[in-house]
C-alpha positions in Angstrom: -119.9 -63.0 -148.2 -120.4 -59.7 -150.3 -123.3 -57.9 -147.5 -123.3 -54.8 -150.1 -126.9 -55.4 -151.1 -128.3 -55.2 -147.0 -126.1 -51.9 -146.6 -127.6 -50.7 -149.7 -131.1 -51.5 -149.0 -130.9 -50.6 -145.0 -129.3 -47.2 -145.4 -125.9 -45.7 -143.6 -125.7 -47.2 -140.1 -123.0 -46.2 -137.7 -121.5 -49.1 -135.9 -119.8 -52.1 -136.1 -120.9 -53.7 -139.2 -119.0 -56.7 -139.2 -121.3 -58.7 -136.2 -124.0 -57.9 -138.5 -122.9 -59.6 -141.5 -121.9 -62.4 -139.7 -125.6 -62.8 -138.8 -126.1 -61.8 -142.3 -123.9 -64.7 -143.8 -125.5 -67.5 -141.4 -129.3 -66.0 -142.5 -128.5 -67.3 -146.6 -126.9 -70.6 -145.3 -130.0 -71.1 -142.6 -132.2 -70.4 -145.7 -130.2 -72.4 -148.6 -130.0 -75.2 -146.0 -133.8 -75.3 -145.2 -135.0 -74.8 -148.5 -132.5 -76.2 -150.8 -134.9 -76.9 -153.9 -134.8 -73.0 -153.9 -132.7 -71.2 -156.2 -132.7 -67.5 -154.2 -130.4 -65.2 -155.0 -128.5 -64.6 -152.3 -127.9 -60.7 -153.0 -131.9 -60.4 -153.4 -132.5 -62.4 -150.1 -130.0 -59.7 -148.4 -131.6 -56.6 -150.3 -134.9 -57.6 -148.6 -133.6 -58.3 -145.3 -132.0 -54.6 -145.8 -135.6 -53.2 -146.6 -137.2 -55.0 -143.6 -134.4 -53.3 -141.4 -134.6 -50.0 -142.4 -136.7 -48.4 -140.1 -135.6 -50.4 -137.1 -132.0 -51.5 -134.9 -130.6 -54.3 -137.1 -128.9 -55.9 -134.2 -133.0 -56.5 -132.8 -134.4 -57.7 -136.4 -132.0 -59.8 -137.2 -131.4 -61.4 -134.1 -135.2 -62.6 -134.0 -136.5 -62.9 -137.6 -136.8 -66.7 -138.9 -134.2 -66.9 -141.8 -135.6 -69.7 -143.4 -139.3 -68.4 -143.2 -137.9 -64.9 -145.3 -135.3 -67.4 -147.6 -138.9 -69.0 -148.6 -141.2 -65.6 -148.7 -138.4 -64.2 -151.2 -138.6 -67.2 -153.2 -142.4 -67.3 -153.6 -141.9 -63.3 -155.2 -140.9 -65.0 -158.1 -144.4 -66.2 -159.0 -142.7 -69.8 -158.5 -145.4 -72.4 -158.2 -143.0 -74.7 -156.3 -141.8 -72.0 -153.8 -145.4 -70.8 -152.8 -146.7 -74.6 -152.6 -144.0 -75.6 -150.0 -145.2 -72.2 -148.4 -148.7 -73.5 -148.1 -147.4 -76.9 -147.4 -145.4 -75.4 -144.7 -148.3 -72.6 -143.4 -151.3 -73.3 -144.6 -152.8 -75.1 -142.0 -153.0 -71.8 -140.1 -155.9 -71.2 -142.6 -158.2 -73.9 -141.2 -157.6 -72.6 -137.9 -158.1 -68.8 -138.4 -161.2 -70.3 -140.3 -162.5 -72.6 -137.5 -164.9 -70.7 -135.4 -166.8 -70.3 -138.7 -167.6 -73.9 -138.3 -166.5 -74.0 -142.6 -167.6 -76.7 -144.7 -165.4 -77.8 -147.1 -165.7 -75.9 -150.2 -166.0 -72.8 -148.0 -162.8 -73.8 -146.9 -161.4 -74.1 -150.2 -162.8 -70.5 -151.0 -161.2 -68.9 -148.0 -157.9 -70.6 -149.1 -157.8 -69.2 -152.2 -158.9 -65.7 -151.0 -155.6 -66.3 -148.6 -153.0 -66.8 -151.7 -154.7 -64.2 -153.6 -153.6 -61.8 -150.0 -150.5 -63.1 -149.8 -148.8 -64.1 -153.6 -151.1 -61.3 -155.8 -148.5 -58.3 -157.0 -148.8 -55.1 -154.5 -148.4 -51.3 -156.4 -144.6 -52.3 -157.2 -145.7 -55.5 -158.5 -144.0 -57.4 -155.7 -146.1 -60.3 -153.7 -147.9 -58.6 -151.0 -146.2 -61.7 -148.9 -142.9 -59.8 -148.9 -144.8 -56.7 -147.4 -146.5 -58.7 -144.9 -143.4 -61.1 -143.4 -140.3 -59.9 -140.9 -143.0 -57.5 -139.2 -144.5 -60.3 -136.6 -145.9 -63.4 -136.2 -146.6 -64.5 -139.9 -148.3 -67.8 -138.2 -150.4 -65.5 -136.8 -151.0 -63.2 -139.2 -152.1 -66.1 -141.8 -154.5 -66.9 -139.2 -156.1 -63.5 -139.0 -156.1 -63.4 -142.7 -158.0 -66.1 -143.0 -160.4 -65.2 -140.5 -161.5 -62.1 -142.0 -161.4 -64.1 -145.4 -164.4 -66.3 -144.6 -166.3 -63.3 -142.4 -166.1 -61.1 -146.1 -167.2 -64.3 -148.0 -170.2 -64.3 -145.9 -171.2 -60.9 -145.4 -171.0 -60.9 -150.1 -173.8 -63.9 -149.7 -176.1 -61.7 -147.7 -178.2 -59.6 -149.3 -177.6 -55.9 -148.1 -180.9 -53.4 -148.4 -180.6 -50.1 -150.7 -181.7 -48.5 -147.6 -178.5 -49.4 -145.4 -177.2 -45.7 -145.8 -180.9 -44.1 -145.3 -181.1 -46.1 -141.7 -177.3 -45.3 -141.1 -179.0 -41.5 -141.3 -181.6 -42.2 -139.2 -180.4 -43.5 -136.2 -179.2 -40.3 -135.8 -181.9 -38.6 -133.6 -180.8 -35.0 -133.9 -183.7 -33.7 -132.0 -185.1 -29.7 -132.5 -181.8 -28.3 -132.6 -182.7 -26.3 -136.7 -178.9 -26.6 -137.4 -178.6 -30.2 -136.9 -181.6 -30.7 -138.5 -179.8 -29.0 -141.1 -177.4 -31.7 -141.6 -179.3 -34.3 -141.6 -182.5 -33.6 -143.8 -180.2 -31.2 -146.2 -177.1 -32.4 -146.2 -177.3 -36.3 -145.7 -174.2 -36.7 -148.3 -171.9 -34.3 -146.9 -172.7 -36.0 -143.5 -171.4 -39.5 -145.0 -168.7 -37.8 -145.9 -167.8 -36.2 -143.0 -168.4 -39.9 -141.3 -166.4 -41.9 -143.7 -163.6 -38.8 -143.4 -163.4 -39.7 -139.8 -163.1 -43.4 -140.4 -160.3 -43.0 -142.7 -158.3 -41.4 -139.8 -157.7 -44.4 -137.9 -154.9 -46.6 -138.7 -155.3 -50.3 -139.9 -154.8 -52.3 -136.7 -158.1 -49.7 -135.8 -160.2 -49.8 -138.5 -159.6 -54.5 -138.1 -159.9 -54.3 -134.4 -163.4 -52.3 -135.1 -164.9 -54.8 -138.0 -163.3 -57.8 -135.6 -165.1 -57.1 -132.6 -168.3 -54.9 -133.8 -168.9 -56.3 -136.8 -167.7 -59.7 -136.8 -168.5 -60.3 -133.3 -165.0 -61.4 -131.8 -164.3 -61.1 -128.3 -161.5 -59.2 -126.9 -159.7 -62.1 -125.4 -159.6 -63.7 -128.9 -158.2 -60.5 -129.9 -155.8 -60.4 -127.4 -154.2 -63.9 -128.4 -154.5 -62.4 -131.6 -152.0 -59.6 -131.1 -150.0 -61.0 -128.9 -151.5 -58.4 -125.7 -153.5 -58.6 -122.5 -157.2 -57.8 -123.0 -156.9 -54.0 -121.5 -154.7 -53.4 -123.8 -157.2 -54.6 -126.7 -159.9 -52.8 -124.7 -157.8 -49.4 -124.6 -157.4 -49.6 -128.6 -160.7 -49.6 -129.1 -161.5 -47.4 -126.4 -159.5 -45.0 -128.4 -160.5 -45.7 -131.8 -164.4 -44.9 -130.9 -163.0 -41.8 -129.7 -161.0 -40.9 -132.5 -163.8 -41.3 -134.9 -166.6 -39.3 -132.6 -163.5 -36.7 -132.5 -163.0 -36.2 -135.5 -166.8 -36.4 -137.4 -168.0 -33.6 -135.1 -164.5 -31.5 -136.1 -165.6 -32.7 -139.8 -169.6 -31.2 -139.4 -168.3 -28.2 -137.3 -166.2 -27.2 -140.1 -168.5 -28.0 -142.8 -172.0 -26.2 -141.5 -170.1 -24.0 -138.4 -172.6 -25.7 -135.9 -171.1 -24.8 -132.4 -169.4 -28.0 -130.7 -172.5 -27.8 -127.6 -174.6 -28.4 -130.7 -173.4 -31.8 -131.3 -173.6 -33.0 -127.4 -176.8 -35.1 -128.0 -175.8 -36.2 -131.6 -172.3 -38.0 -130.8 -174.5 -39.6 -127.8 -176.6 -40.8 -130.3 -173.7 -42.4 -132.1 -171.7 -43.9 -129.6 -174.6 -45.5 -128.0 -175.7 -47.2 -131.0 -171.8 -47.6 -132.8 -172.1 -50.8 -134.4 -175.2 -50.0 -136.1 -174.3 -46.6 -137.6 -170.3 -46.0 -137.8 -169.3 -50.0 -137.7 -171.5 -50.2 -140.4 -170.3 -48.0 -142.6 -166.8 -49.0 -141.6 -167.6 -52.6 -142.9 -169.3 -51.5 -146.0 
């Protein structure tokens, strides 16, 4: 089998190619063979396998990725209709359960299904399904499940009714006591300090910034998170450990640059913060 398309799409690899396109060669027939009502290209089914590799040891990827899950995420690029409904025949019923402890009746269901295939089939920046960006990268079981779950928590939170105040109280939390330079920033410059606070938020990465709405916001517990991602629950607790920190980091870097307040300054304002997180930067963060 012509492997040109993987070697193109993976980039020059010193080594021993030829255990790898033996792999490579048992990958299409493991696909073809599981999915035989669809038509992939073999040469396309390589190219991606090649994209999904590049940034890690072949040998590793390729030895534990699913070849027929990848043969049918590579068909369903093609907008086929009969490729992504044997993917939602096949997967699907990972929805109900990442939607189950919202205790769903059923045409909520039916909303958070189709919020899932509008994650997974609608066209990403290079107009590819955002499935193909998602797959080969974990658990996509798990992932659907996940998906799902934050789904029907968004459907929600639309169906509320949120104040015009929400940013005014966000503001107000903030207790910044007598200090005339922190008083400063929040009477005068209540803009530039949502600024500085969504600056901060923007920092952390996107297992963060879900972790943070998951647990603060949406109220799940770190041992569901933990089956979530596959870790113990220290580790879940350490990531968020260090995502709080991050953000209280990096918002009194923002405000000390912006007004030139001295860091002792801030001592009693971050201790406002953290002690009342979920109200003030969770907020904002799910907003």
């Amino acid at each position: 089998m012509d492997t040109a398309p993987f070697w193109a799409a993976v980039g020059p690899r010193e080594g021993e190619h030829r255990p790898i396109d033996e792999r490579l060669a048992q990958m299409v027939v493991e696909g073809a063979t599981a999915y035989p009502e669809l038509a992939v290209d073999p040469a396309t089914y390589l190219a991606y396998l090649g994209e999904r590799t590049r940034a890690i040891d072949p040998h590793t990827f390729l030895a534990r990725v699913d070849a027929a899950e990848l043969y049918l995420v590579v068909a369903c690029n093609r907008a086929d209709l009969p490729a992504q409904q044997t993917f939602e025949r096949t997967y699907f019923d990972e929805v109900r359960v990442g939607a189950s402890r919202l205790a769903c009746v059923p045409d909520e269901l039916d909303e958070i299904r189709q919020g899932v295939r509008t994650a997974l089939f609608s066209p990403d920046d290079d107009g590819r399904a955002k499935l193909l960006g998602l797959a080969g990268r974990g658990n996509l079981r798990a992932l659907i499940r996940l998906i799902a779950l934050r789904t029907g928590i968004s459907l929600r939170r639309k169906r509320k009714d949120v104040s015009s105040g929400t940013e005014d109280r966000l503001l107000n939390i903030v207790d910044v006591g007598p200090t005339p330079s922190l008083a400063l920033v929040k009477h005068e410059h209540r803009a530039r300090f949502r600024e500085a606070l969504q600056a901060a938020l923007a920092t952390l990465d996107a297992r963060q910034r879900t972790l943070m709405r998951l647990h603060e916001l949406d109220g799940v517990s770190h041992a569901r998170l933990a089956t979530m991602y596959h870790v113990d629950r220290s580790t879940v607790t350490r990531w968020l450990a260090r995502a709080r920190t991050d953000v209280l980091t990096e918002t009194r870097r923002q405000l000390t640059q912006l007004y030139g307040v001295a860091y002792s300054d801030f001592d009693s304002f971050v201790d406002v913060i953290r002690s009342d997180f979920t109200t003030s930067v969770y907020r904002m963060l799910g907003e």
